[in-house]
C-alpha positions in Angstrom: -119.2 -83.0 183.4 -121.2 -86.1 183.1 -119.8 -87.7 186.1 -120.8 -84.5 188.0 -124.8 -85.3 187.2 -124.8 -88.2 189.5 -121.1 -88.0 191.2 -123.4 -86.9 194.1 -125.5 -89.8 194.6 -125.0 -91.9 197.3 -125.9 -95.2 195.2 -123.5 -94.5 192.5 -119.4 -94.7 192.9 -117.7 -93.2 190.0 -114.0 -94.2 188.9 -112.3 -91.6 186.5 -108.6 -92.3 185.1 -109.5 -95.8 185.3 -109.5 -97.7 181.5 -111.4 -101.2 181.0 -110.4 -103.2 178.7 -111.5 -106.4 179.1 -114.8 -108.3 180.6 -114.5 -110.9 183.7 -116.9 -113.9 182.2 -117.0 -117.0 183.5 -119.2 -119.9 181.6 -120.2 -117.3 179.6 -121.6 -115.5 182.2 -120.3 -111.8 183.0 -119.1 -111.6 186.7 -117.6 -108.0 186.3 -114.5 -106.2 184.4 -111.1 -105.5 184.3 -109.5 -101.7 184.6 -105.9 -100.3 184.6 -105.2 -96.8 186.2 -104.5 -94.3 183.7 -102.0 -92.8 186.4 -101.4 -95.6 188.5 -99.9 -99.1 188.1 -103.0 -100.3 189.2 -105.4 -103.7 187.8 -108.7 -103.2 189.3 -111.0 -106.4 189.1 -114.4 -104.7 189.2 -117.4 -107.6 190.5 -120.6 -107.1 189.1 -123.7 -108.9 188.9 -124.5 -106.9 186.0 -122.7 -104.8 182.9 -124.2 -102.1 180.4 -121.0 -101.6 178.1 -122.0 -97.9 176.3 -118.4 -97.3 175.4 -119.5 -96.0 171.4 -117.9 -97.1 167.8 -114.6 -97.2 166.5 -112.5 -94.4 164.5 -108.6 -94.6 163.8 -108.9 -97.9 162.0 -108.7 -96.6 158.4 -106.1 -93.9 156.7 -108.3 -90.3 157.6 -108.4 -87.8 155.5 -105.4 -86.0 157.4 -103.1 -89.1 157.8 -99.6 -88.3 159.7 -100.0 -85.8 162.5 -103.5 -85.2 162.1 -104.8 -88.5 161.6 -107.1 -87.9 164.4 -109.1 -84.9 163.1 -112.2 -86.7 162.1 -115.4 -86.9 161.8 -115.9 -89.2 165.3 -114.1 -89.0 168.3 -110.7 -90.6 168.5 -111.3 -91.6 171.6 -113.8 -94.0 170.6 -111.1 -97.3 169.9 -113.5 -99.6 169.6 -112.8 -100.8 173.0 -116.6 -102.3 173.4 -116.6 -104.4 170.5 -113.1 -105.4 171.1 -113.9 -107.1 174.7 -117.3 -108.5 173.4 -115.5 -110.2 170.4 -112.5 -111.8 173.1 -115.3 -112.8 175.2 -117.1 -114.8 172.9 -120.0 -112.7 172.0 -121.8 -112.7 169.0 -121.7 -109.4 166.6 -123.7 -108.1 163.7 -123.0 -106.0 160.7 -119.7 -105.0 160.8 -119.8 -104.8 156.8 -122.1 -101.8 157.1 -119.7 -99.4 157.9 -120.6 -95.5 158.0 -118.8 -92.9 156.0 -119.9 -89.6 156.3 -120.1 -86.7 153.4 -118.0 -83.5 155.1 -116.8 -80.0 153.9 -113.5 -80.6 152.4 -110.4 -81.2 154.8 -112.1 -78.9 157.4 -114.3 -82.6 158.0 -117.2 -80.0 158.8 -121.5 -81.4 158.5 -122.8 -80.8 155.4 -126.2 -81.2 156.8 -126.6 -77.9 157.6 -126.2 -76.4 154.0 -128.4 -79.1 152.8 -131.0 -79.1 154.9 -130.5 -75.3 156.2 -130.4 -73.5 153.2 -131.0 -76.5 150.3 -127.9 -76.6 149.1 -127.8 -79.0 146.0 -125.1 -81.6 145.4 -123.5 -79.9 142.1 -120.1 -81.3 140.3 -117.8 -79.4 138.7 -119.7 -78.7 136.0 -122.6 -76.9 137.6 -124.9 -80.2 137.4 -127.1 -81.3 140.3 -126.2 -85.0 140.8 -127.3 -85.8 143.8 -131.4 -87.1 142.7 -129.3 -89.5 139.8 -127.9 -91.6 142.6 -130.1 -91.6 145.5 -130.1 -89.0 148.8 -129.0 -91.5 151.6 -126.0 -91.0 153.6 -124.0 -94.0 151.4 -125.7 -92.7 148.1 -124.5 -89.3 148.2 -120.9 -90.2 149.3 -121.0 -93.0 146.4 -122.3 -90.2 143.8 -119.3 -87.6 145.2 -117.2 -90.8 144.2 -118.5 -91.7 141.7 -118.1 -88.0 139.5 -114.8 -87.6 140.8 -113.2 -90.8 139.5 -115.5 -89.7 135.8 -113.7 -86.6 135.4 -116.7 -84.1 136.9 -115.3 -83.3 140.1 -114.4 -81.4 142.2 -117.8 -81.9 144.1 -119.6 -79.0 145.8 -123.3 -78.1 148.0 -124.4 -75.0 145.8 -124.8 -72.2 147.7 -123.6 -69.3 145.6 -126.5 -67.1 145.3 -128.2 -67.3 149.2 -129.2 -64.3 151.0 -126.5 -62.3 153.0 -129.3 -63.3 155.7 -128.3 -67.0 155.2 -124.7 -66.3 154.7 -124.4 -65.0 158.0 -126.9 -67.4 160.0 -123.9 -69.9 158.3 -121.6 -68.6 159.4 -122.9 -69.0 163.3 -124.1 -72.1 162.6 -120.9 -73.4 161.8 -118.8 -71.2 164.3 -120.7 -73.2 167.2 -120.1 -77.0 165.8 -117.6 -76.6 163.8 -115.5 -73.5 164.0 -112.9 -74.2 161.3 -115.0 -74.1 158.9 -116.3 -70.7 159.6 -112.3 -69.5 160.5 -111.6 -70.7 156.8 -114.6 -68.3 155.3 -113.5 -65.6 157.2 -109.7 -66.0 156.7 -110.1 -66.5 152.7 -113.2 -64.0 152.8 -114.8 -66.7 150.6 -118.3 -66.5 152.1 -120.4 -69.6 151.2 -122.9 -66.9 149.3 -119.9 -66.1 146.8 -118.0 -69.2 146.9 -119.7 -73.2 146.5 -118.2 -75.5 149.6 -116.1 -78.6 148.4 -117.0 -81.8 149.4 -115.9 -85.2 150.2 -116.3 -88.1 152.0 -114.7 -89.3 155.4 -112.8 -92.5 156.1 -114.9 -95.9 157.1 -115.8 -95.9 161.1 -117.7 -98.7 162.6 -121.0 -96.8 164.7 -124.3 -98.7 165.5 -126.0 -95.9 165.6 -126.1 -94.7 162.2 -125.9 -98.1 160.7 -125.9 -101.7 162.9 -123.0 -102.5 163.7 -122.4 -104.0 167.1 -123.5 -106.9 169.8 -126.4 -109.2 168.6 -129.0 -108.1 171.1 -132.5 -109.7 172.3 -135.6 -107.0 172.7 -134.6 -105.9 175.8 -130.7 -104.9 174.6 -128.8 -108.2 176.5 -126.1 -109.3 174.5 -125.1 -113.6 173.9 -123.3 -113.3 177.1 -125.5 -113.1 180.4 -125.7 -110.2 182.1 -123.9 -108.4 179.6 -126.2 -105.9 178.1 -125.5 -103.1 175.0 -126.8 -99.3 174.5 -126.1 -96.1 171.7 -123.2 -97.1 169.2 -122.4 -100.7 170.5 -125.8 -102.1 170.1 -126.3 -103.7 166.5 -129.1 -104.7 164.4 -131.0 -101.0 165.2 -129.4 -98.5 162.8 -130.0 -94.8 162.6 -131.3 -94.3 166.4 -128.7 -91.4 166.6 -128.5 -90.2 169.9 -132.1 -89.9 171.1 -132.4 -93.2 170.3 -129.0 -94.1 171.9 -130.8 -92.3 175.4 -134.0 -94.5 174.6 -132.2 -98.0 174.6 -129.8 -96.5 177.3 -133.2 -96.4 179.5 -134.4 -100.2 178.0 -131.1 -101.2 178.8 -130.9 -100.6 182.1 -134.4 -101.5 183.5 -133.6 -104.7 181.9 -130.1 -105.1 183.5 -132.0 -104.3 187.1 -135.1 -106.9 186.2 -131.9 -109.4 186.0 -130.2 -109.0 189.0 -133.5 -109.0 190.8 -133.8 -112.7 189.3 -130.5 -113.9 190.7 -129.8 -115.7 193.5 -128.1 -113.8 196.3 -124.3 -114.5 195.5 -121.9 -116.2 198.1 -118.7 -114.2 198.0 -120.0 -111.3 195.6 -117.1 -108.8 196.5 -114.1 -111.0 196.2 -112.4 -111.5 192.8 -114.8 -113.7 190.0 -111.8 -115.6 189.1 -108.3 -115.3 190.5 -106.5 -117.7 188.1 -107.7 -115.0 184.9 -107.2 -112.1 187.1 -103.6 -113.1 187.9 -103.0 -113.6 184.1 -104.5 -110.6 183.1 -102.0 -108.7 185.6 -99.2 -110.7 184.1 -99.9 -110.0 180.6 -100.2 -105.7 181.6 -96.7 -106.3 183.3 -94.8 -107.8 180.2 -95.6 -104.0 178.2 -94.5 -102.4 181.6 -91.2 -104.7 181.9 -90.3 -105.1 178.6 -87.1 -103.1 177.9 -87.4 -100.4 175.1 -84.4 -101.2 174.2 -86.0 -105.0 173.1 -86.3 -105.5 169.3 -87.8 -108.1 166.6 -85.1 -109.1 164.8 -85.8 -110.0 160.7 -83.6 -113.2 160.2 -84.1 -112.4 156.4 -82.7 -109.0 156.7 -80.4 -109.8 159.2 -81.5 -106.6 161.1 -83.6 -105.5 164.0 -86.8 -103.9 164.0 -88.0 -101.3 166.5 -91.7 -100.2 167.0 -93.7 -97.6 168.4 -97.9 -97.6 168.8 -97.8 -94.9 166.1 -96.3 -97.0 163.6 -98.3 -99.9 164.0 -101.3 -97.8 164.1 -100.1 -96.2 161.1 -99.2 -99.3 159.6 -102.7 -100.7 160.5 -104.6 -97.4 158.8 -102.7 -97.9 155.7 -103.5 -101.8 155.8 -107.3 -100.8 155.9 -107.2 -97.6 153.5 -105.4 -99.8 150.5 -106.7 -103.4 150.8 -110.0 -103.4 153.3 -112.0 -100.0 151.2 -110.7 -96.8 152.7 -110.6 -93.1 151.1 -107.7 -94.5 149.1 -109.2 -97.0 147.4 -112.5 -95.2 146.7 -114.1 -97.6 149.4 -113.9 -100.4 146.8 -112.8 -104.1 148.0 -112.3 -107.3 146.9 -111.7 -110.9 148.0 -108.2 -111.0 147.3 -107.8 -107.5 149.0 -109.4 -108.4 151.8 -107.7 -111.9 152.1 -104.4 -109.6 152.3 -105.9 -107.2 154.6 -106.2 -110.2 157.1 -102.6 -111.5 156.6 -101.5 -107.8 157.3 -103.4 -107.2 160.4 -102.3 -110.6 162.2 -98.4 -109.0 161.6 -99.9 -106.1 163.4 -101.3 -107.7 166.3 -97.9 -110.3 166.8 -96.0 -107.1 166.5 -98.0 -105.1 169.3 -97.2 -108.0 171.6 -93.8 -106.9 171.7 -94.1 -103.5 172.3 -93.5 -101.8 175.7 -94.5 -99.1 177.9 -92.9 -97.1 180.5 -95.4 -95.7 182.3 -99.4 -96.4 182.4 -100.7 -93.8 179.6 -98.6 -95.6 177.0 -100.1 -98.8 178.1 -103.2 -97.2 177.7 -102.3 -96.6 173.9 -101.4 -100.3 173.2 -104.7 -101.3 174.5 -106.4 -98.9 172.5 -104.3 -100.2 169.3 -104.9 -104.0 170.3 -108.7 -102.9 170.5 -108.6 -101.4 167.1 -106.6 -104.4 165.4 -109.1 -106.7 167.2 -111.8 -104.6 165.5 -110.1 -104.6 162.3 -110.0 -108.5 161.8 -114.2 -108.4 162.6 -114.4 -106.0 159.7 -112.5 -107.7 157.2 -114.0 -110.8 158.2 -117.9 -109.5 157.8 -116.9 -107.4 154.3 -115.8 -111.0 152.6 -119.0 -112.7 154.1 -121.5 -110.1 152.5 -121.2 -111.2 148.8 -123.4 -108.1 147.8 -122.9 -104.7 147.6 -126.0 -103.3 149.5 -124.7 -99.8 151.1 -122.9 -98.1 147.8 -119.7 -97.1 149.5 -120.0 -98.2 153.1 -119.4 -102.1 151.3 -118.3 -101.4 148.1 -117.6 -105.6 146.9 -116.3 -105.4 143.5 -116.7 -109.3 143.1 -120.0 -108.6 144.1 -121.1 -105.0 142.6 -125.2 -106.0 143.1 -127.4 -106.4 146.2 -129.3 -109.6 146.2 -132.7 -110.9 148.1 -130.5 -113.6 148.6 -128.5 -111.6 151.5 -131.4 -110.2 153.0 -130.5 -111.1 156.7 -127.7 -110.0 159.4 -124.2 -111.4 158.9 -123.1 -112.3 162.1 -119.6 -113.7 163.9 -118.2 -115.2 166.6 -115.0 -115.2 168.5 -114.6 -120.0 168.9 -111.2 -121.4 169.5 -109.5 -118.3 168.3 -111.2 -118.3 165.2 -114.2 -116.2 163.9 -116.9 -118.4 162.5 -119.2 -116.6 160.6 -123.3 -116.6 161.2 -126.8 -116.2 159.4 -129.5 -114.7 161.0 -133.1 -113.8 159.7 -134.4 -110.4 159.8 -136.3 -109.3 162.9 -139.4 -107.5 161.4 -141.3 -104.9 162.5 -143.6 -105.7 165.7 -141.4 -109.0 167.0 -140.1 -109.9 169.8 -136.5 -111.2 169.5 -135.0 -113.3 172.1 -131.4 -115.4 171.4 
């Protein structure tokens, strides 16, 4: 549907069934991107003078709500793997905020808005025993889910948005509402005929996902949106430093980024040999690295001398595996978002046995390779995470970073924690705040 808009225009090509997963960056420079064929065993090695990478968050890296077969009914689109961050962090590029993560406050296992009752019909945040809470802890995003968590684990939950007592008016306009964005929710009024009128909707908060959009997560970006790397520019979720822009804003910076990714190619030099491959000696291992998922036998196993047994993987156990790593030890649902040093410290081990593990998995045609590119993207996400959580020694966003070594905010921490992919190791960065008004270059 999108591609249809401009499919049409003779400036524009348009590849669909084609997955990128990686940048082409030479001297820190981008000269392009590499692509596999989602049908095909094809590498495409796309040149380009320019990149705007809009690819959106990450989801699937904690335990949902729904873990096992419907781990990927969830408040953000699975589809979103991360897969921008992952190739910035590779490349080199430096991030921001990864610690503030964004949990979201949804009807209860339908994972349907809340915003609607509150805002629609003033539904109050009421626990179990009919008190309003919601004023005693604060009515942001992160203080709402903290105060749900907070009355459940005192004994005063369940948690519910009061709205026992609207109009049949309201009821109804609810109940259309709902059947438009988020039809389960109305198909579980109607099928327990448990209107929200008779009956107060349960609440509960989602698992962590990593969006720049709601908070400011992503690529460190100058003023006009270009990331540390040259020529690599950043729009909507994958943008950081510039929370709560939601999608309007997401359009906005689409627009910035763009006209800013044009004003740069007008400023280069005409290339010399612009449509043959940026660098053959990467794009030839690249291809070689696909081929070892596609040509290694299924058959193949890890073999535990300890045990003195093999070991056999599939991408749903490792990204399993990898959910259950983040819910228990990195602040996940299960662990009432809470963290510490040590549980993060055994988060990290955990997740590097993850990624030497998904090196020896295999693929027999391209759609599973697809899915281990999508897991590697979400392990690679994972470690940034972990690695920004420990470096925040505050606990600023109740819930979204909840440090239990460090259960206060501090003046102390007020600037961006930043990191950077540097001989295979992430070396964490301080940056001031960018107040209203500035400019910001790197």
């Amino acid at each position: 549907i999108l591609a249809k808009a401009v499919a049409d225009k003779p400036q524009i090509s348009v590849m669909e069934r084609v997955n990128v997963f990686d940048y082409v960056v030479v001297d820190n420079c981008i000269k392009g991107a590499y692509a596999i064929g989602v049908d095909e065993p094809v590498m495409y090695v796309i040149s380009a003078r320019a990149v705007l990478c809009a690819t959106g968050g990450a989801a699937g890296l904690y335990k949902p709500n729904h873990p096992g077969f419907s781990r990927h009914k969830m408040w953000y689109p699975p589809f979103n793997t991360g897969a921008g961050y992952a190739m910035g962090i590779r490349t080199g590029a430096e991030m921001t905020t990864f610690e503030m993560r964004f949990i979201a406050l949804r009807c209860k296992d339908t994972i349907a808005p809340t915003g609607t009752l509150a805002q629609g019909v003033g539904a109050k945040q009421i626990n179990a025993l009919g008190q309003v809470y919601e004023q005693k802890y604060g009515l942001t995003t992160s203080q709402r889910v903290h105060g749900t968590v907070i009355e459940n684990l005192e004994g005063r939950g369940p948690c519910y948005l009061q709205t026992v007592g609207i109009t049949r008016e309201q009821d109804e306009d609810l109940q259309k509402a709902y059947l438009n964005m988020a039809p389960s929710q109305t198909l579980r009024w109607l099928e327990s005929g448990k209107t929200p009128r008779v009956q107060n909707v349960e609440i509960e908060g989602t698992e962590p996902y990593i969006v720049g959009g709601h908070t400011a997560s992503g690529y460190w970006v100058s003023t006009d949106r270009e990331t540390t790397v040259k020529g690599l520019f950043a729009a909507g979720d994958v943008a950081g430093g510039c929370p709560q822009k939601y999608a309007t804003g997401a359009f906005v910076e689409g627009e910035i980024a763009a006209k800013a990714a044009a004003k740069y190619i007008a400023g280069l030099r005409a290339p010399d040999s612009f449509d043959h491959i940026p660098d053959k000696v990467q794009a030839e291992e690249k291809r070689y690295w696909l081929e070892g998922f596609l040509n290694y036998s299924h058959t193949s196993s890890i073999v535990d001398p300890a045990a003195g047994s093999a070991e056999y993987f599939t991408v749903n156990e490792l990204e399993e595996a990898m959910q259950e790593v983040m819910d228990e030890h990195a602040g996940g649902i299960g662990s009432h978002y809470c963290f510490s040093e040590s549980s993060l410290h055994i988060a990290a081990g955990k997740i590097k046995e993850l990624e030497k593990k998904s090196e020896l998995l295999s693929a027999g045609q391209m759609q599973e390779l697809v899915y281990i590119l999508e897991l590697k993207e979400r392990l690679t996400v994972c470690k940034s995470v972990i690695a920004h959580l420990a470096a925040r020694k505050e606990t600023r966003w109740h819930s979204f970073a909840e440090n239990m070594d460090y259960p206060d905010s501090s003046s102390r921490w007020n600037r961006y924690v930043n990191s950077r992919l540097e001989d295979g190791r992430l070396n964490i960065l301080f940056r001031p705040l960018v107040q209203e008004g500035e400019i910001y270059e790197h």
